[in-house]
C-alpha positions in Angstrom: -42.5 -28.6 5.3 -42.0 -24.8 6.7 -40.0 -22.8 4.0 -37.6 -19.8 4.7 -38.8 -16.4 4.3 -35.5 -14.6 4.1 -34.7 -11.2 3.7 -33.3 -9.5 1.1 -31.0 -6.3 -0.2 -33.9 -3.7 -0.8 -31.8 -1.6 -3.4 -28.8 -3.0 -5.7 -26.9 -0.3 -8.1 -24.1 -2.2 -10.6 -21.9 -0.4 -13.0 -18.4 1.0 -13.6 -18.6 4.6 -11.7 -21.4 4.2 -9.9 -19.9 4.8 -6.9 -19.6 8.4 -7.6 -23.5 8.4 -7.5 -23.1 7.3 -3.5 -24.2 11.2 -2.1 -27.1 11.2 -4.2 -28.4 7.7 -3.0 -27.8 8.1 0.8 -28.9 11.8 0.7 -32.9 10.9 1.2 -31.8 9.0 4.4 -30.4 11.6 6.2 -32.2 12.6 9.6 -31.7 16.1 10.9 -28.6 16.5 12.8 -27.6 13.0 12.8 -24.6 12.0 10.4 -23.9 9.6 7.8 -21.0 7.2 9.3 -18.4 6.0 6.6 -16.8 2.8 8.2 -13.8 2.3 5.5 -11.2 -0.6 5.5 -8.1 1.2 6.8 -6.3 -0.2 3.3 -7.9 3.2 1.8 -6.3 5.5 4.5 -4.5 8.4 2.4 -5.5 6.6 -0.8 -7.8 8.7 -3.6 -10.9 6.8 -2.6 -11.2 8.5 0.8 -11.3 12.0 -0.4 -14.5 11.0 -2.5 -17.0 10.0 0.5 -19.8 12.3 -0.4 -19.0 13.9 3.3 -21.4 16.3 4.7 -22.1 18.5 8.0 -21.1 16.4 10.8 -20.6 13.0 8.7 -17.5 11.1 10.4 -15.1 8.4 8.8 -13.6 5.6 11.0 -10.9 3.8 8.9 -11.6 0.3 10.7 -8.4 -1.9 11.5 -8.8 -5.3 9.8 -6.3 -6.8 10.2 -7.9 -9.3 11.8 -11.7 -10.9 11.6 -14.0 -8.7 13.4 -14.6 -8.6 17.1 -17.6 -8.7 19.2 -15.7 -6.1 21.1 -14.4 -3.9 18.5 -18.0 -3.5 17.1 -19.2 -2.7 20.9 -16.3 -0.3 21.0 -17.4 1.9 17.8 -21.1 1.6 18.3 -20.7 2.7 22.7 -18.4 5.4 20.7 -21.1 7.0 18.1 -23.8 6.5 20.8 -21.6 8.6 23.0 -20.6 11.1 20.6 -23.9 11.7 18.2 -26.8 9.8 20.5 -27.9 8.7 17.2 -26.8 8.1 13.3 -28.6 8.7 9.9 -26.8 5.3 8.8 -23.4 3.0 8.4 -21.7 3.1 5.3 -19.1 0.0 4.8 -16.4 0.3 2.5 -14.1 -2.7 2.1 -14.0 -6.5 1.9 -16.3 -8.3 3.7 -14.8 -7.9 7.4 -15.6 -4.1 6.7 -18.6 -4.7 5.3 -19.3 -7.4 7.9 -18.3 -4.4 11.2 -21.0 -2.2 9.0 -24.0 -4.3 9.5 -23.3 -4.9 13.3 -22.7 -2.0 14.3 -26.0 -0.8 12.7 -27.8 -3.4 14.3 -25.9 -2.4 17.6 -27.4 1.2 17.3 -30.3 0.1 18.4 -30.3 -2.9 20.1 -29.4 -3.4 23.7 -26.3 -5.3 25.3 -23.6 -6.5 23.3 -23.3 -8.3 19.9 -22.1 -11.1 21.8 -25.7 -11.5 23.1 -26.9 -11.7 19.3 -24.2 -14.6 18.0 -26.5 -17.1 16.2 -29.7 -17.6 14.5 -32.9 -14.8 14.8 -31.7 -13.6 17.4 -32.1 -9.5 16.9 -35.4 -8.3 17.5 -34.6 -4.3 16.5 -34.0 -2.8 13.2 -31.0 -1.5 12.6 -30.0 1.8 11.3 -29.4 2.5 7.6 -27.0 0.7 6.2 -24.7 0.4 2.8 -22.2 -1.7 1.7 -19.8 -1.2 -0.7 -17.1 -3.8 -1.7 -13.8 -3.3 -2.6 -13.3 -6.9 -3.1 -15.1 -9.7 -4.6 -15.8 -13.0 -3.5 -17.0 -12.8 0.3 -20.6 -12.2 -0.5 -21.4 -10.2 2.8 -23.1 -7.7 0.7 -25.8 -9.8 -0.2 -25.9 -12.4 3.2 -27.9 -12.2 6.4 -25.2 -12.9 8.5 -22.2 -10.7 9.9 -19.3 -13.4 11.4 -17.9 -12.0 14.4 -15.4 -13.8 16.9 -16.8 -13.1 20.3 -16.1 -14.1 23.5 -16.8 -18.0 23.6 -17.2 -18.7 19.8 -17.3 -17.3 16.3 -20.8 -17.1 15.2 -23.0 -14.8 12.7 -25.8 -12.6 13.6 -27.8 -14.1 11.2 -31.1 -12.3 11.0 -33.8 -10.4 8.9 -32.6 -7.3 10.4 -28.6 -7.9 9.4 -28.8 -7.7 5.4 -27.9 -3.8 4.2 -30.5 -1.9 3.0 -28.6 -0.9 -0.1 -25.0 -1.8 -1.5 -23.0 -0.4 -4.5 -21.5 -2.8 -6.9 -18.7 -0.6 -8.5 -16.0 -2.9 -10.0 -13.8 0.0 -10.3 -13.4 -0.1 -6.9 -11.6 -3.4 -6.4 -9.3 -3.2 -9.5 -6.4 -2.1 -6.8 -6.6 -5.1 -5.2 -3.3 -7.1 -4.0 -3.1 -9.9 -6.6 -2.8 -12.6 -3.4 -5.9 -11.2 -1.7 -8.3 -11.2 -4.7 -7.1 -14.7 -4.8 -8.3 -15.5 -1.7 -11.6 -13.6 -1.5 -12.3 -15.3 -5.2 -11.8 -18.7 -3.9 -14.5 -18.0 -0.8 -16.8 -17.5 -3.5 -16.0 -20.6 -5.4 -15.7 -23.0 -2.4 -19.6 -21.0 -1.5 -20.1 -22.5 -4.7 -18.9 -25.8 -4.6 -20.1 -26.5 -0.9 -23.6 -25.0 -1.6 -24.2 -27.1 -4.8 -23.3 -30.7 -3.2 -24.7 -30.0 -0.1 -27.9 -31.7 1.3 -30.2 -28.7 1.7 -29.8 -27.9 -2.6 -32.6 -26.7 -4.1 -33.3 -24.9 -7.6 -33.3 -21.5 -6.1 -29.3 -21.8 -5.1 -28.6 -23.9 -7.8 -29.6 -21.4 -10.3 -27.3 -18.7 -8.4 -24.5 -21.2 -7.3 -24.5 -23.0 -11.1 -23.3 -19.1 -12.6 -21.4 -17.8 -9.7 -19.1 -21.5 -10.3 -19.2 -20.7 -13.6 -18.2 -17.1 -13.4 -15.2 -18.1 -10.9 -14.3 -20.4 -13.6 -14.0 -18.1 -16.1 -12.1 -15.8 -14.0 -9.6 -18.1 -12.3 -9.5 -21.5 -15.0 -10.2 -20.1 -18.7 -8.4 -16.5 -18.7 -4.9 -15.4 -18.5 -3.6 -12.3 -16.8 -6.0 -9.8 -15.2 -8.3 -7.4 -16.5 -11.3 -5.0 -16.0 -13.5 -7.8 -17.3 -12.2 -10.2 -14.2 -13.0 -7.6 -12.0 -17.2 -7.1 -13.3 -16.7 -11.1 -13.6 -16.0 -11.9 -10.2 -18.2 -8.5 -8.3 -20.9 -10.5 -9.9 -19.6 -14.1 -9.2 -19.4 -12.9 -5.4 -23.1 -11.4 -5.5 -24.4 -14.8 -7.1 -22.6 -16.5 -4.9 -23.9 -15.2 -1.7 -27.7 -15.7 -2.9 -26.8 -19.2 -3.3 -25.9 -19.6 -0.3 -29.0 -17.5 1.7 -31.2 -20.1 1.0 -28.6 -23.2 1.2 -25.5 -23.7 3.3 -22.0 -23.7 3.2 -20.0 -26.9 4.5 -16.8 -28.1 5.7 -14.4 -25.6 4.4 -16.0 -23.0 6.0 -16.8 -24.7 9.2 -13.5 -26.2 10.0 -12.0 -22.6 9.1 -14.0 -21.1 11.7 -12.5 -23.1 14.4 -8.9 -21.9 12.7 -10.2 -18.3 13.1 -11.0 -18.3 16.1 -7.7 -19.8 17.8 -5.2 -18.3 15.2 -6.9 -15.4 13.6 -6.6 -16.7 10.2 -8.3 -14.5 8.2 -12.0 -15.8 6.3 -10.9 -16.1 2.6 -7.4 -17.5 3.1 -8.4 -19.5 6.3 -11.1 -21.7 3.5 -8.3 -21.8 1.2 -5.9 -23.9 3.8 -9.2 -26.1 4.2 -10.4 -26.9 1.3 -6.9 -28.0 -0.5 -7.2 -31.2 2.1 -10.8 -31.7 1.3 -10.1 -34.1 -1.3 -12.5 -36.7 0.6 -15.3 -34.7 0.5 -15.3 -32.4 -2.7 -12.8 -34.5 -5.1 -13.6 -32.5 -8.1 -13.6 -29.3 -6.4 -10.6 -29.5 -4.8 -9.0 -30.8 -8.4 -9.7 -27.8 -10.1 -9.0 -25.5 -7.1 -4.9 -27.0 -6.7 -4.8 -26.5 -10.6 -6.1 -22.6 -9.9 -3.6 -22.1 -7.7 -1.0 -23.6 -9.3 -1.9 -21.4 -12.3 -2.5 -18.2 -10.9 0.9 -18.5 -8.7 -0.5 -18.6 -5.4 0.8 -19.8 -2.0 -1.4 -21.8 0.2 0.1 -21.8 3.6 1.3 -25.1 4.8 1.8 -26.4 8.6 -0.5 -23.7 10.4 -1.4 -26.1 13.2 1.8 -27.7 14.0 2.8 -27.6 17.5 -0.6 -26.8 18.8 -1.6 -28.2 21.7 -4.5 -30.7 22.9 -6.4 -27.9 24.5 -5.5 -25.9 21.2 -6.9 -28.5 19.0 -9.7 -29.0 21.9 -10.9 -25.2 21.2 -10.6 -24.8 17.6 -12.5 -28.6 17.1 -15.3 -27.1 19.7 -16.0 -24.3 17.7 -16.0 -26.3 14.4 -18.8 -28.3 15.8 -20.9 -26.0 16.9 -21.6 -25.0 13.1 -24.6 -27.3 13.1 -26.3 -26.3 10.1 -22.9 -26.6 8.0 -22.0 -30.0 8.9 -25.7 -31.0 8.2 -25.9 -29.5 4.5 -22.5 -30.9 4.3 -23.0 -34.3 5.4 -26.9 -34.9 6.6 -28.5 -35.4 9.5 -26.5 -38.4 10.5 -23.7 -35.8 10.7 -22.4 -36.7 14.4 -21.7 -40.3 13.6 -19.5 -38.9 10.4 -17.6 -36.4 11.6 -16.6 -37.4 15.3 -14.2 -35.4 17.4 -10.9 -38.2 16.3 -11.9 -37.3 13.0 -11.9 -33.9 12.9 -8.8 -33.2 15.2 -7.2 -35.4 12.1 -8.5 -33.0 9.8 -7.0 -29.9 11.6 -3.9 -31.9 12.1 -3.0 -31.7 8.5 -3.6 -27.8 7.9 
């Protein structure tokens, strides 16, 4: 048996205000004449946080548009763009929820590696180091900050770069900095975290290493979204930390069919990552019957619409793309249902599945 070497975050800092301590971290990375890039969600544009980016010199902030999941092109865009403008960067700062963080790590990567990011949709894929890279969430639940993986939509598919090179060097863990959050959309990135959870803990490539992580970042979500009423600053240390567990779980498992039948919904409607598993998984039932359980009753609970009747109307070629794109997630649907996973999930099935979203 060959086991995964993977990559980690080099440097984690964690506490209330630590943010503030962002200038003096990145400050050692700085390269003569080349600027620190500050890529923050466009949520923050006018808002407090933007006037304290430790700016310097010729530092520039882009307030990215995500609106929708990242592009292939819209990270080609910005990193043709810096390369024009600077010829090279001291390093990407990413300020958001995980699409931001998610644009941050590709377009490092794209600083320095030829082509498009198209070219690097899939497994191992980049060969070149990025530049410096930190991310900073202003959400919890995505755990992008810890993965190896950035999802863009491209072209033909939506696929990671998943590589070595993709993890940030550093991130911030500031819970401050998500206590702002719409009450809907903390919902929704929270529940990515705790279907991680639940898909990475009954899948077939479990082992002690994500159990450990996926075991407390369940139990954290729990806590959070089951066992407390109202909102508070501990929910919001709870759930950075739920989010952080919960992607290590998953960078040495897998997640499974929530996530891979919401790609395919991604790709053809746009339907944003966090909500997008949250349409999924409440007609999962047959695969994660506990799970899913508890997740109705935490919606139910916390007052939350899950959008109903996305896919009606479609049409075969519709249902043709998004199923095609579903399937091409080979390593979910294997931790998800085995090796035998062709002869499980066939293309009747699965256009059934999609049929009911």
């Amino acid at each position: 048996m060959k086991f995964r070497n993977f990559k980690m975050v080099d440097y984690v800092i964690y506490g209330r205000g630590c943010f503030n301590q962002l200038g003096e971290i990145i400050d050692p990375r700085r390269k003569q004449g080349a600027p620190m890039i500050f890529l923050v969600d466009h949520f923050f544009e006018g808002k407090p946080l933007a006037d304290r980016l430790p700016l310097q010199g010729n530092d520039k902030t882009i307030f990215v548009d995500v609106t929708y999941e990242p592009k292939t092109s819209y990270v080609d865009k910005i990193a043709n763009q810096l390369k024009e403008e600077f010829g090279s960067v001291s390093g990407i700062i990413g300020i958001g929820g995980g699409s931001a963080m998610d644009l941050a790590k590709a377009i490092s990567l794209m600083m320095t590696n030829p082509g498009s990011s198209a070219d690097y949709q899939g497994w191992d894929l980049v060969k070149v180091p990025g530049v410096y890279k930190v991310g900073i969430p202003t959400l919890s639940g995505t755990g992008a900050e810890v993965s190896r993986t950035t999802v863009l939509t491209g072209p033909t598919r939506k696929l990671g770069m998943n590589s070595d090179f993709t993890p940030f060097d550093q991130i911030v863990l500031d819970p401050e900095l998500t206590a702002g959050a719409p009450v809907n959309q903390r919902f929704y990135t929270g529940m990515d975290c705790y279907i991680h959870c639940i898909e990475s803990l009954q899948g077939t490539y479990l082992n002690e290493f994500s159990k450990s992580y996926g075991e407390k970042a369940l139990e954290l979500c729990q806590k959070v979204f089951v066992h407390k009423d109202g909102w508070d600053e501990e929910n919001d240390d709870l759930l950075m930390m739920a989010s952080y567990a919960g992607g290590m779980s998953i960078a040495y498992s897998q997640v499974g069919v929530a996530h891979a039948v919401s790609y395919g919904l991604s790709y053809l409607l746009g339907t944003k990552h966090g909500i997008g598993n949250c349409i999924v998984f409440d007609k999962l039932e047959e695969y994660y019957p506990e799970g899913v359980k508890e997740f109705k009753y935490m919606v139910e609970k916390n007052k939350v619409d899950i959008p109903q009747g996305l896919t009606k109307g479609l049409s075969d070629a519709d249902f043709g793309t998004m199923i095609n794109v579903s399937l091409g997630m080979k390593p979910l649907w294997e931790n998800a249902l085995g090796k035998d996973w062709e002869k499980i999930m066939t293309r009747e099935k699965l256009r059934a599945l999609y049929e009911k979203l």
